[in-house]
Every structure is written in structure tokens, then in C-alpha cells.
C-alpha positions in Angstrom: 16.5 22.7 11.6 13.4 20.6 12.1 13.8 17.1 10.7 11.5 16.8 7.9 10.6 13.2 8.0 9.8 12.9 11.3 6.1 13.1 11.9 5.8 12.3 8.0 4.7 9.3 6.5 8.1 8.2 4.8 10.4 5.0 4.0 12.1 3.3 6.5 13.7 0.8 4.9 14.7 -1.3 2.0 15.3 -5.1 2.8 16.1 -7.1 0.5 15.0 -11.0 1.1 17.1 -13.5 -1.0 14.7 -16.4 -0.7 10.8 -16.7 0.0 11.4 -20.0 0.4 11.8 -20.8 4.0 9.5 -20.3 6.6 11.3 -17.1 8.7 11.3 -13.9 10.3 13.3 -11.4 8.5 13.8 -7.9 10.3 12.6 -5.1 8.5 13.5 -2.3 10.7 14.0 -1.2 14.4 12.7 1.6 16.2 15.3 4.7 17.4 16.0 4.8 20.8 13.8 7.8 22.2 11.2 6.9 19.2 7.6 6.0 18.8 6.9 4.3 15.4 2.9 4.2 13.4 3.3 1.9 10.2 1.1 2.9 7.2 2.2 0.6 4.5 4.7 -1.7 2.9 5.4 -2.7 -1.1 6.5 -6.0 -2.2 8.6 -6.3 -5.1 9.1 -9.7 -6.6 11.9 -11.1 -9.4 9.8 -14.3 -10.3 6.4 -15.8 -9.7 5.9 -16.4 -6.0 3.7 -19.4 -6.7 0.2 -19.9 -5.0 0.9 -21.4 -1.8 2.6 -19.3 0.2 2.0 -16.8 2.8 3.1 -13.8 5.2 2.8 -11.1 7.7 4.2 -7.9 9.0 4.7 -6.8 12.3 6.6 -6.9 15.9 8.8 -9.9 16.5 6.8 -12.7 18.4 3.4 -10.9 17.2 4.2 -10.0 13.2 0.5 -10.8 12.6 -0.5 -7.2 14.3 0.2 -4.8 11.4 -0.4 -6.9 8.5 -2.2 -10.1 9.4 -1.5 -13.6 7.5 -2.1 -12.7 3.6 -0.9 -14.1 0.3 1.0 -12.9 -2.3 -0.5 -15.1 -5.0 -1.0 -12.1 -7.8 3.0 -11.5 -7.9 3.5 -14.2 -10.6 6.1 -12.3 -12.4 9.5 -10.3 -12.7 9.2 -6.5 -11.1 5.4 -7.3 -10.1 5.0 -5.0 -6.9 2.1 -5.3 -4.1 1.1 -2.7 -1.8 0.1 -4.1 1.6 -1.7 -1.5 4.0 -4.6 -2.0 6.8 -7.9 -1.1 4.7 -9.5 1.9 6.3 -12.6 1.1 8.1 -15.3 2.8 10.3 -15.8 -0.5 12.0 -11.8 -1.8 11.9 -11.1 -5.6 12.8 -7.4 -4.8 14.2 -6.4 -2.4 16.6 -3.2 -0.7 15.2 -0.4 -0.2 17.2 2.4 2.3 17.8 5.9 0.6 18.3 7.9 1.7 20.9 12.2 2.1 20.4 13.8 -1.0 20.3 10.7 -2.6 18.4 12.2 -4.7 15.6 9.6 -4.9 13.3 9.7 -8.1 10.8 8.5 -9.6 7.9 7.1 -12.9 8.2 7.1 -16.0 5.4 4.6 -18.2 7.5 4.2 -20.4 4.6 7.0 -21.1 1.8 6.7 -19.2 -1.5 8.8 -20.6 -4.4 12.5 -20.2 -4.0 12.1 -16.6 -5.6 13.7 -13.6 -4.2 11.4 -10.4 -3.1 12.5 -6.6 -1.7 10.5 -5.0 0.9 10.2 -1.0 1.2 8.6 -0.5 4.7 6.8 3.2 5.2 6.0 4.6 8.7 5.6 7.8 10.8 8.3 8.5 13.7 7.7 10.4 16.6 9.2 11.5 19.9 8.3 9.0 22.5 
């Protein structure tokens, strides 16, 4: 039987991240072997107020800028406050998406400290044969 969530948009993981604090890469997930990965989106849920001087980015490892580039989370200023981060569609797009091939890790990035809060990322994406 056909695998259902491959070539679907679908979750591919749950990562928790204890504190946004410190300035780090945190991997989110790593292509299969024998796999092609799109990303379509990602939620952030917070437990506290982030604070207003932090910020991040999702993508490969040495390049997490090239799915979602350098953005804050300044609106999450609360418990259970949840932001959806996704490339705004575009006829004239800015960025170049890009498929990841197996191996891939794919991070989250905390370029600037947040408060010492902890946050949960669900990471969405489309597999594929490679």
C-alpha cells in the first residue's frame, strides 16, 4: 500500500526547545536516505513571553536563513501563543526555495537570544523519492 504522507504536505516533526535563550542551532529534522524534502511551513508554540529582542531562522545547517530568513517572534508574549512561519506567496518571490536532499538536517536557528523561555516547533514538509 502506497504511503499516504509521502507527496503530502504533512508533519515532520515535533522538537521541543527548552531554552530560547542561547544563540544555537537546534535540529529540527533530517531527510531519509533515498529522499527529497520541500518545506511549506512551521508553527511556534511558546510557554512565556519571548521578549522583543530576539530573533531566528529555519533552514539547512550552515545556511538556516534559506527557508525562513532572519525574523522575530516578538507577538508571542504569552503562555500557548502559537506563530505560523511560511514563505509568503509571491508572483515576484525574493527567495528561491529549495528542495533538501537525504541527509539534509534541517535546523532551527536562535540568531539572537529570546528570554530564557521555552518554545516547541512542529515542522511541515512534502517528501519525495529522490
Amino acid at each position: 500500500m502506497a504511503n499516504l504522507f509521502e507527496n503530502a504536505d504533512g508533519l515532520l516533526s515535533v522538537t521541543d526547545i527548552a531554552d530560547m535563550s542561547s544563540a544555537a542551532e537546534t535540529t529540527l529534522y533530517t531527510v531519509p536516505t533515498g529522499k527529497t524534502l520541500i518545506l511549506t511551513k512551521a508553527y511556534v508554540r511558546v510557554n512565556a513571553d519571548l521578549g522583543n529582542s530576539g530573533d531566528c531562522s529555519i533552514g539547512q545547517s550552515g545556511a538556516p536563513t534559506d527557508f525562513i530568513p532572519s525574523t522575530d517572534l516578538d507577538i508571542a508574549d504569552a503562555q500557548f501563543d502559537v506563530i505560523v512561519l511560511q514563505p509568503i506567496p509571491s508572483v515576484t518571490p525574493t527567495i528561491a526555495r529549495k528542495e533538501y536532499v537525504a541527509a539534509e538536517p534541517i535546523v532551527f536557528d536562535v540568531i539572537n537570544a529570546f528570554n530564557a523561555v521555552a518554545a516547541t516547533v512542529y515542522l511541515f514538509g512534502i517528501l519525495d523519492d529522490a
